[in-house]
N, C-alpha and C positions, 0 to 999 in steps of 0.2 A: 099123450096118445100112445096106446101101446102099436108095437111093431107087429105089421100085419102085410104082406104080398099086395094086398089091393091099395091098403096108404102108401107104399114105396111105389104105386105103379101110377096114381094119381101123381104121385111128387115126380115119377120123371117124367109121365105125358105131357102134364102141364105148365110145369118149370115156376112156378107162381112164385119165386123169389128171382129169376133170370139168372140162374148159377149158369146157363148155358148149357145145357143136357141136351138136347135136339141132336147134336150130331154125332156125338157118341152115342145116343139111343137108336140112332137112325142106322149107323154104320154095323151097331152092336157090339161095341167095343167097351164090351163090360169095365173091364179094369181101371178105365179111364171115367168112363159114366160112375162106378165108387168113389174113386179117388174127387171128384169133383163135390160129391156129395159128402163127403169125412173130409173134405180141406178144412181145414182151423180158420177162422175168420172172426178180424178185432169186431165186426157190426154184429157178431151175434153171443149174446151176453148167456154164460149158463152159471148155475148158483158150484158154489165151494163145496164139497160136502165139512170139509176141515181146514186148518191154516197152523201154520206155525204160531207157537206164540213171539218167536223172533218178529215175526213180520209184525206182530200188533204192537211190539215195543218198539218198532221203527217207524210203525204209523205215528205212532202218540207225540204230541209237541206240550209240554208239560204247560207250556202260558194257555193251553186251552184248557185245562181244570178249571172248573167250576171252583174259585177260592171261597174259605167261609170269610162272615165278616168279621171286622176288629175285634170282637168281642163274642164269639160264638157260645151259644147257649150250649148246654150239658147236651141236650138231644142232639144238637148241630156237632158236638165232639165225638157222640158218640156213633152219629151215621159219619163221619169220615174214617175214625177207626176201621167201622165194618169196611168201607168201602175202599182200603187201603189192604187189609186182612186180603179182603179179595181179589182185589189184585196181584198180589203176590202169590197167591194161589195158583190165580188164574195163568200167570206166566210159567209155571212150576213144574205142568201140564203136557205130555208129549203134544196135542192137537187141540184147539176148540172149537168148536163147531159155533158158526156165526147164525144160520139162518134153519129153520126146521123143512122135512121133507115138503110139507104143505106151501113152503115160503115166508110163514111168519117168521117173527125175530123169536131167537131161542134167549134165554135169559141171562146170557154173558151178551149179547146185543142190546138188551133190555138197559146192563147194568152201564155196558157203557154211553146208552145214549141220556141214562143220568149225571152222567157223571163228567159229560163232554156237551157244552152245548149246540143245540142246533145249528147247522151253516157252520160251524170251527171247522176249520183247515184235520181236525184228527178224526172226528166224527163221520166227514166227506172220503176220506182214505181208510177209515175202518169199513166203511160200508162198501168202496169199490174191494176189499178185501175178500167178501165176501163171493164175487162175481169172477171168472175166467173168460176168459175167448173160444167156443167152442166152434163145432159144425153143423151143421144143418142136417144130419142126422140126428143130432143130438138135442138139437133144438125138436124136431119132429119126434123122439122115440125115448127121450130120457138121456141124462147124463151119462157118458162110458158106451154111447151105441157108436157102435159099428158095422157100416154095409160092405160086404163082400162082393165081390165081383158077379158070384153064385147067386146071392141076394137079387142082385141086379139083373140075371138074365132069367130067374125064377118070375121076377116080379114082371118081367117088359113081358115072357112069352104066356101069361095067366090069362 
């Protein structure tokens, strides 16, 4: 949702997550009613935009590779090549971007949920890679929002 006076004035009439706004809306003690609303909080999940590729090499636990069998066929040697190519690539990389603006998976999420199978202890911690602890501004207006104090006495006197 984009950020608009009337969605920040619903969000602090109504508190519909119980952040506790009522009394700093009531007092009008803006600084406090933002600061409430841009608190970081681990129960609210916002996507990465990027990630180190350190972190993706500290996720990975190599017994989760998808091994080939005993005797892998030419095609089976030769999607491991690619898929080993790429990886080394892929770490080589100032940032990767795990997830698309939309939320679907971007094609290095793709590559490693081939490559890592489902429920593995690496797959489970690439995908929380992907995710941060934000605020409830942020949840409500997009990633990197911020309410201002001004914000907040724009919106309550509208």
């Amino acid at each position: 949702m984009a950020f608009t006076l009337a969605a920040l004035k619903t969000e602090l009439t109504t508190d519909p997550s119980q952040l506790g706004y009522a009394a700093s809306v009531a007092t009008r003690d803006d600084s406090i009613t933002a600061e409430l609303i841009n608190r970081v909080r681990v129960a609210i999940a916002i996507k990465r935009a990027d990630i180190a590729p350190s972190d993706v090499v500290i996720a990975i636990d190599v017994t989760d590779y998808t091994a080939l069998p005993g005797t892998p066929t030419a095609a089976q040697l030769s999607t491991e090549r690619r898929f080993l190519s790429w990886m080394e690539a892929a770490i080589s990389v100032p940032s990767l971007r795990l997830t698309n603006e939309d939320g679907t998976d971007t094609m290095v999420t793709k590559n490693f949920k081939a490559m890592f199978p489902a429920g593995s202890g690496t797959l489970t911690r690439l995908t929380a890679l992907a995710l941060r602890s934000g605020s409830r501004a942020e949840q409500l207006f997009g990633a990197g929002t911020i309410i201002t104090a001004g914000d907040v006495a724009a919106a309550v006197t509208s």
